[in-house]
N, C-alpha and C positions, 0 to 999 in steps of 0.2 A: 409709373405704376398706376392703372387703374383703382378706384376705390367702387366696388359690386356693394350693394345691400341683397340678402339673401331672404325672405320671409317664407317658411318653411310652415304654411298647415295643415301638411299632410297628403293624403293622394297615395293611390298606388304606388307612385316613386319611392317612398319610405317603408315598406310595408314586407311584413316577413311571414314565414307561415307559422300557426301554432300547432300545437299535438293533435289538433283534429283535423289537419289541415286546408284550416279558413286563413287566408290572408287576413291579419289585422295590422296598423298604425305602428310603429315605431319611430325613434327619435333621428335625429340629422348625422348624428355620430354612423348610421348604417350606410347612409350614403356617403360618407365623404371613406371610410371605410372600400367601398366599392368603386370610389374612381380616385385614386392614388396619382392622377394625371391632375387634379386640381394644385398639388401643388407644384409644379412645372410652371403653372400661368404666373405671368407678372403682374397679378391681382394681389389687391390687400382684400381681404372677401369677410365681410362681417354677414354673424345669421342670426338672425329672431325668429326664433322656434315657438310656435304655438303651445302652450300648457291647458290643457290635455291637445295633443291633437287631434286634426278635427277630418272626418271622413265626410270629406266635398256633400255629400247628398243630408247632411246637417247645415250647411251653409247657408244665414240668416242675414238681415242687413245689421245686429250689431256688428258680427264680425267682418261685415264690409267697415263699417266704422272706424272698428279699429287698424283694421290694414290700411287703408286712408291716412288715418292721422298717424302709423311710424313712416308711411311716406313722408307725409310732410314735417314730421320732427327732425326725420335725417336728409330730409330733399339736399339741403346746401353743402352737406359733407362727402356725396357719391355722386360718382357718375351715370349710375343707374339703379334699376332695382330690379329683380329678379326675383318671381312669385312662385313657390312650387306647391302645385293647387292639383287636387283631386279631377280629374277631366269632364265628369259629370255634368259637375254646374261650373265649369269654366267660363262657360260664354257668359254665363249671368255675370258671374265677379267682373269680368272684363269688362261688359257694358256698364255696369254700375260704375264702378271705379272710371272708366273714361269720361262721367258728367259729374260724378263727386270731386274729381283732380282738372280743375277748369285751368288752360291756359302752360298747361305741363309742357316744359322744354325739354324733360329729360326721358330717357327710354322706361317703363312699366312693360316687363315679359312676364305674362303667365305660362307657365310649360309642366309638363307631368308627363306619364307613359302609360302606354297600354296593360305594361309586364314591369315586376318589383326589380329595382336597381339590383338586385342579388341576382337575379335569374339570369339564363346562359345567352339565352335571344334577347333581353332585354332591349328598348328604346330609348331605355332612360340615357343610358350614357349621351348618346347623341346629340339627345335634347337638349339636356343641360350646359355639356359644353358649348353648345352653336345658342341658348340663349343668353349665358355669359360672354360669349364676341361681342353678339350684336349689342348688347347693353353696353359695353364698354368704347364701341366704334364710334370714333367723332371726327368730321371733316373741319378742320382750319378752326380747331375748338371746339366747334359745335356738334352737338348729338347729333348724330343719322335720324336717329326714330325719337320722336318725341308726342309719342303717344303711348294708351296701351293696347297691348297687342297679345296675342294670343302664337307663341311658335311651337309646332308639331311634326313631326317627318318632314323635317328642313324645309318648310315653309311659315313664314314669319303673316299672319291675317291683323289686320284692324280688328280688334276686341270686339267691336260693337257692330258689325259685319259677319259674324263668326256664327259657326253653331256646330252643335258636335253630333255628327252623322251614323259613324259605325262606332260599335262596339268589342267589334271583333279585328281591325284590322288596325294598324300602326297611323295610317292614314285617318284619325280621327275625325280632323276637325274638315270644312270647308266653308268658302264667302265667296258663295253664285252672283251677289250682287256686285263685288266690288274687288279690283285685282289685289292678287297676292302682292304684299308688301315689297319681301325677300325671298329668294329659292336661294338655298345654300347647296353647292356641289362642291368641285374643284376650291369654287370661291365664292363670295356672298355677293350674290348681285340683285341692287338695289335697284326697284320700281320705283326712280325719281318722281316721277309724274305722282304717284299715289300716296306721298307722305305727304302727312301734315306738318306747316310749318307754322311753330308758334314763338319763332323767335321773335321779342321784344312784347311779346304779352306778360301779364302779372299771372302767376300763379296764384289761385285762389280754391281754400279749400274747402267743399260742401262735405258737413257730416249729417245733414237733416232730410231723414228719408222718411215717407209718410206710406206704408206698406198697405191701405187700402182700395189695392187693386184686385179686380176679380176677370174670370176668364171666361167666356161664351165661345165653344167652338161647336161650329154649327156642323148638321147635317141632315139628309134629307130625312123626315118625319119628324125630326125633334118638337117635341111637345109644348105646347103655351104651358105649360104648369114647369116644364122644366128651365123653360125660359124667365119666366115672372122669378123662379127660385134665385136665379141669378143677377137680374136685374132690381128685385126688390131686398139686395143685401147689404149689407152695412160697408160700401165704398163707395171711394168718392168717384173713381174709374171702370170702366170695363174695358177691357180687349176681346175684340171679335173679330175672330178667324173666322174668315168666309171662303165662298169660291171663286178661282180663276182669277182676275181683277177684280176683284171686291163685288162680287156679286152674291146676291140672297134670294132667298121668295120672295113674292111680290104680292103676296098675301097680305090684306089689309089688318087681319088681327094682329102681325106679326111686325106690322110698320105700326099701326098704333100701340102696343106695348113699348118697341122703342123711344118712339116721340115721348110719350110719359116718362119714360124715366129721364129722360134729358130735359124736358120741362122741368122735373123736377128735381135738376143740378146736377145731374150726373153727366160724365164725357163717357162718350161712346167711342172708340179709336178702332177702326177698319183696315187691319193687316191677311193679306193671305196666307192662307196654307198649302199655298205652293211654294216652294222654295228658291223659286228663281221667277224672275219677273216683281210688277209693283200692282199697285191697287191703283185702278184708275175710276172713281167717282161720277158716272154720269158717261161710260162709254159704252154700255149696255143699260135695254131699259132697266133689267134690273139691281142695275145699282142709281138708277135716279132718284127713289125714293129716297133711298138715304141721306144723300146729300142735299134733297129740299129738307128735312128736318134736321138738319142738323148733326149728324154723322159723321166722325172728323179721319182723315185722311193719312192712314201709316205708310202710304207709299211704298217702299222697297226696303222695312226696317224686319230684321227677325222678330221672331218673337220675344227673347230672351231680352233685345235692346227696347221693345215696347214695355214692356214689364218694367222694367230698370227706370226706363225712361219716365215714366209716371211717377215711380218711386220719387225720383229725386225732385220734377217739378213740385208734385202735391209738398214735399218737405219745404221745398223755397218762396212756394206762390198758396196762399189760401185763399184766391179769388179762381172758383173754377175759371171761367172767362178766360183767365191770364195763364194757366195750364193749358188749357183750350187751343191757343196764341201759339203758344209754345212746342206742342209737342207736334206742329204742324214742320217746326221751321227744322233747317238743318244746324244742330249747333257744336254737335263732337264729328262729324262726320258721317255721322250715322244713315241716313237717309238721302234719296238723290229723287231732286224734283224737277221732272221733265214739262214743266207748265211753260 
């Protein structure tokens, strides 16, 4: 028998309609109600239900915190864990959770729907059963996926890879940079090549997130006053979406406001706002400037794992410098450096 951990905070997947009919939050009892098929599976399936639950677009790093730490209270008693999250901010939780849970040998699936498990088209069904498989599949003992992972319309992504594209169609999620994990059809077939294998690492848990990051996403005309507003703000980080490969103006006011703020302690980290492709530093003039001052290099990370990614350095490391170091290198899988 399988042993599944269930952490249920909410999402569309729970959610019923009221007298005005706006879908709100409901308890796990609705869904286990709506698929009668769980108890067929040869799971022992325990659930930690959120009190109040929580509607994904509320989603904060304490309650990353605490989904972290019932991971790691019941790590040694399951075989998996199985996350049913709001789709929203799915990529966020999954990037985070993949540098807060260092060295995971076991499967973390976030999964949710489009449509409320009550409904007649719903997704949910699907989901949930194909991400309780895969949480519970182990070859010669060991876990298939021992990372976390984000599964959707029978596709299982790397979390921290991930981002959530439509809102209208089943097909939520997608990861342009980095192959699908698992396609579930007939049967689950495993993207050997693209798992991470962390068998014989130490599981080790990060709960110290330091949320002063800010966002500059650029475009043509944007203002020095609107720039200085963001640069001269109380973080320790900035992320800046640029264009194509990490290119920008090349306008001298606009490279010395940078420089200054990074003089004066701040990491600058240069991810695209194209969705597919990386940042490459110094392969157009205008991204040379950046990289002579000091401009640090997000490569092929979302956005959602730049964000996260900072979170959890600036928590571990209070030597900018060693943030600096860090969120250069690849260390959940997250980024891919073609140097």
């Amino acid at each position: 028998m399988h042993n599944i951990f269930i952490i249920y905070t909410g999402g569309t997947i729970g959610m019923v309609k009221d007298e005005t009919g706006t879908f709100v939050p409901f308890d796990f009892e609705l869904i286990k109600r709506n698929l009668p098929d769980l108890s067929r599976l040869d799971y022992k399936l325990t659930v930690h239900s959120f009190n109040p639950i929580i509607d994904s677009s509320n989603m904060k790093p304490e309650i990353w915190i605490e989904m972290a730490q019932i991971i790691k209270d019941n790590y040694d008693e399951y075989d998996g864990f199985v996350i049913l999250h709001g789709s929203d901010t799915m990529s966020f939780s999954a990037s985070v959770l993949s540098f807060m849970l260092e060295g995971l040998q076991k499967p973390v699936i976030l999964s949710g729907s489009q449509l409320p498990i009550g409904e007649i088209r719903t997704d949910a069904r699907e989901n949930m059963m194909t991400a309780l498989e895969i949480a519970s599949t182990k070859h010669f003992g060991i876990s298939m996926i021992q990372e976390v992972c984000i599964l959707f319309d029978n596709k299982l992504f790397r979390g921290n890879r991930s981002f959530k594209y439509n809102s209208a169609k089943f097909e939520a999620f997608r990861s342009p940079n980095y192959p699908v994990l698992v396609e579930a059809g007939i049967h689950l077939q495993y993207n050997q090549d693209a798992l991470l294998n962390n068998s014989g690492k130490e599981f080790i848990l990060h709960t110290k997130l330091d949320d002063r990051v800010a966002v500059l996403k650029l475009f043509p005309g944007i203002s020095p006053s609107t720039i200085k507003a963001v640069l001269n703000s109380d973080v320790r980080s900035i992320v800046m979406e640029t264009f194509g490969s990490g290119n920008t103006t090349t306008d001298q006011w606009f490279l010395d406001l940078l420089k200054e703020a990074i003089d004066n302690g701040k990491n600058i980290l240069n991810i695209s706002q194209c969705k597919v492709g990386s940042v490459e530093l110094g392969r157009y003039e205008t991204s040379t400037g950046l990289k002579a001052i000091g401009v640090l290099n997000g490569y092929d990370m979302t956005f959602e794992a730049a964000v996260t990614k900072l979170m959890y350095l600036q928590g571990e490391l209070e030597d900018q410098k060693e943030v600096a170091y860090w969120v250069e290198k690849n260390i959940r899988g997250e980024l891919t450096i073609n140097d």
